[in-house]
N, C-alpha and C positions, 0 to 999 in steps of 0.2 A: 702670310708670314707666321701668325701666332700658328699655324694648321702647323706648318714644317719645324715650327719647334718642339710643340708638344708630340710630333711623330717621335724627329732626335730623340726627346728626353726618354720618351715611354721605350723606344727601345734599348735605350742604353740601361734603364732602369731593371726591365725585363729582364735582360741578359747578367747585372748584376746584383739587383736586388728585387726578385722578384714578389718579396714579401710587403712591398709595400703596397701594394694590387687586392692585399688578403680580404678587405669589407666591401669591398664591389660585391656588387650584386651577380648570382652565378658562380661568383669565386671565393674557395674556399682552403685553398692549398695550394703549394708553390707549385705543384706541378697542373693543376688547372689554370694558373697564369701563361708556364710555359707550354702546355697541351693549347691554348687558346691564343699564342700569341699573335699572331696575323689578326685574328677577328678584334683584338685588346687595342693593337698599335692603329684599325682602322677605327675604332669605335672612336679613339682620343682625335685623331685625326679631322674625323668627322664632327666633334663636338666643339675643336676650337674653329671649324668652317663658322660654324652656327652658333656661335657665341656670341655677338654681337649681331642678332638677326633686327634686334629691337630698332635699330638704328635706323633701319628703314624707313622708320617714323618722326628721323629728328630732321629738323631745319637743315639744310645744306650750308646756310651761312655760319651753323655752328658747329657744324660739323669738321669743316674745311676752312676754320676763320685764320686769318693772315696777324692775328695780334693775340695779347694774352685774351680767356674769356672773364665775362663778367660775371658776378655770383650769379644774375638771374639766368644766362645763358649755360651755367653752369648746373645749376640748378634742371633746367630742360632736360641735357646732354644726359643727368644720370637717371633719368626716368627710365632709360633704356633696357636695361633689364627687367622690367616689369612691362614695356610695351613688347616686349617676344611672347608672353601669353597669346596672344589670339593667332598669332601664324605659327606658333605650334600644337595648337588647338586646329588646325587647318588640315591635317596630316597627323593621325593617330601614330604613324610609325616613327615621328619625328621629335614623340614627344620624350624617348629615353635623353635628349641633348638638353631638355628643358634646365633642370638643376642647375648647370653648367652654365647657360645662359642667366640663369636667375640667381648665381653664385659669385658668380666671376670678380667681382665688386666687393665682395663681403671677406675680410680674410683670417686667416686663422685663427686666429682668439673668435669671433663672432662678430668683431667689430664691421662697418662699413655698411653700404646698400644693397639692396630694400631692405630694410627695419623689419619687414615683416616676412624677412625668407630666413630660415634658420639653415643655413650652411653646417652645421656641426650634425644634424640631425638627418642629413641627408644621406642614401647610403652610397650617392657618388660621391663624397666630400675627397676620397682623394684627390677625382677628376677633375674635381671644383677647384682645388688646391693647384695641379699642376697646370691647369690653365691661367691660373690668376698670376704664377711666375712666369710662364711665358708671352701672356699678355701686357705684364708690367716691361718685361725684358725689349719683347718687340716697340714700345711706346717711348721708353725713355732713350733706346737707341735711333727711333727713326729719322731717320736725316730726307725724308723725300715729300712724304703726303701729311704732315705736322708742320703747320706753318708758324702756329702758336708757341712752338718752344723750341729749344735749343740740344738737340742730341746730345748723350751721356755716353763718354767712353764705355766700354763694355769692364772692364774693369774696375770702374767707378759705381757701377749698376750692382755689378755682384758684391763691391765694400755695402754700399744700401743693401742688399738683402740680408747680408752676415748681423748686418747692425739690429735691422727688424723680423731675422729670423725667430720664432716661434710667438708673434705681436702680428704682425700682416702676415708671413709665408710660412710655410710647413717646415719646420725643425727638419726633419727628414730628408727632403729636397734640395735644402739646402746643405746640409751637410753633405751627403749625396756629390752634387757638384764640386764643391769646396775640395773633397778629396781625390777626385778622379781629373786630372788634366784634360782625357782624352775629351770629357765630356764636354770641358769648357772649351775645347778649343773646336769640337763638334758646332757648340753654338754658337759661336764667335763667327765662325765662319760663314754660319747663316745671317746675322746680323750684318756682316760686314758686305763683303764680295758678293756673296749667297744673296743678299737684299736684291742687287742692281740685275743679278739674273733670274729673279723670281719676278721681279717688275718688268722686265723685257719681255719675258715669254706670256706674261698675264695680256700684257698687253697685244704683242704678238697676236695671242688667241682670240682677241674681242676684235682685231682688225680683220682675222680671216676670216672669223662671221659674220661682218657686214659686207 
C-alpha cells in the first residue's frame, strides 16, 4: 500500500513539480528528473517496499495486536527502523533503500526515531520525506490489518497533515496535494477501493504459490 502511494505521489510530482527531486543523489536538474523518470518512480516504489524491512524482527503479537499498545510494546515496535541494518547489510545493492528505512519515523523538523539517524542530512531526505506521508496516509486510513486503531477519513488525515505540515511533513508535499485535486483523489482512491483490490490480488498471489 505505502509502495502504490509513493509511486501515485512521485509521479504526479514528476509530471508537475519536478523540482522537488533536485538533492537526490544523481539529480541535479529538472530535466535529469524527467530524463530519469521510470528509474525515479521505480527507485520510490522500491524503497517504500522496503521500508519497514525491520519489522521482520518484531513480535507478531505486537505487530498485529487487537487493542491499543502498551508503552513497552510500543517502545519494541519502534526499534524497527534500526533493526533494517543487518538485512540491508545482506545485499550491498539494497543498501541505497537503507535511509528511507532508517528515516521513515523521523520527520521534517528532525524530530522522531532513532535519535541517532539524522534525516535532514541525508541526501535521500526527500525520499525520506515522501515516504513518511504516505506511510502515515496508509496507517491512519487502514481499515483491514490495524486492529489496534480506528481508521481516519481520508479527509481528516490530510486536515492532520495541513495542521503539522512543515513540524512532521514537508511543507512542499504538502502543499503540493493541497492544491492539485487530481492528486488527492489519485490517493484517495488508493486508500479507499484501491485498498480491497490491492489485498485481493496480494493475496491471490501467495495462494497461487502454495
Amino acid at each position: 500500500m505505502v509502495a502504490e502511494l509513493a509511486k501515485a505521489l512521485t509521479q504526479s510530482l514528476i509530471e508537475k513539480k519536478p523540482e522537488f527531486f533536485l538533492s537526490m543523489p544523481n539529480i541535479s536538474s529538472v530535466k535529469d528528473v524527467q530524463q530519469n523518470k521510470d528509474s525515479l518512480i521505480n527507485y520510490m516504489y522500491q524503497a517504500a517496499i522496503y521500508h519497514d524491512l525491520g519489522k521482520i524482527s518484531m513480535p507478531t503479537v505486537v505487530n498485529n495486536c487487537i487493542r491499543r499498545l502498551t508503552r513497552h510494546e510500543f517502545d519494541v515496535l519502534a526499534l524497527h527502523p534500526e533493526k533494517s541494518r543487518p538485512y540491508f547489510a545482506i545485499d550491498p545493492s539494497l543498501r541505497t533503500y537503507q535511509d528511507i528505512a532508517l528515516g521513515h519515523h523521523k520527520w521534517y523538523d528532525g524530530d522522531g526515531y532513532p535519535a541517532n539517524f539524522k534525516n535532514r542530512q541525508s541526501p535521500f531526505f526527500p525520499a525520506i520525506c515522501l515516504v513518511t506521508i504516505c506511510d502515515c496516509l496508509d496507517a491512519a486510513t487502514e481499515n483491514i490489518g490495524r486492529n489496534y486503531h480506528k481508521p481516519k477519513p481520508f479527509e481528516v488525515v490530510l486536515g492532520e497533515f495541513e495542521r503539522e505540515s512543515g513540524t512532521r511533513y514537508h511543507p512542499e508535499i504538502i502543499q503540493f496535494i493541497k492544491e492539485n485535486k487530481d492528486v488527492q483523489e489519485k490517493l484517495r482512491q488508493i486508500v479507499d477501493v484501491g485498498r480491497y483490490d490491492h489485498y485481493y490480488k496480494m493475496y491471490m498471489s501467495y495462494l497461487s504459490e502454495k
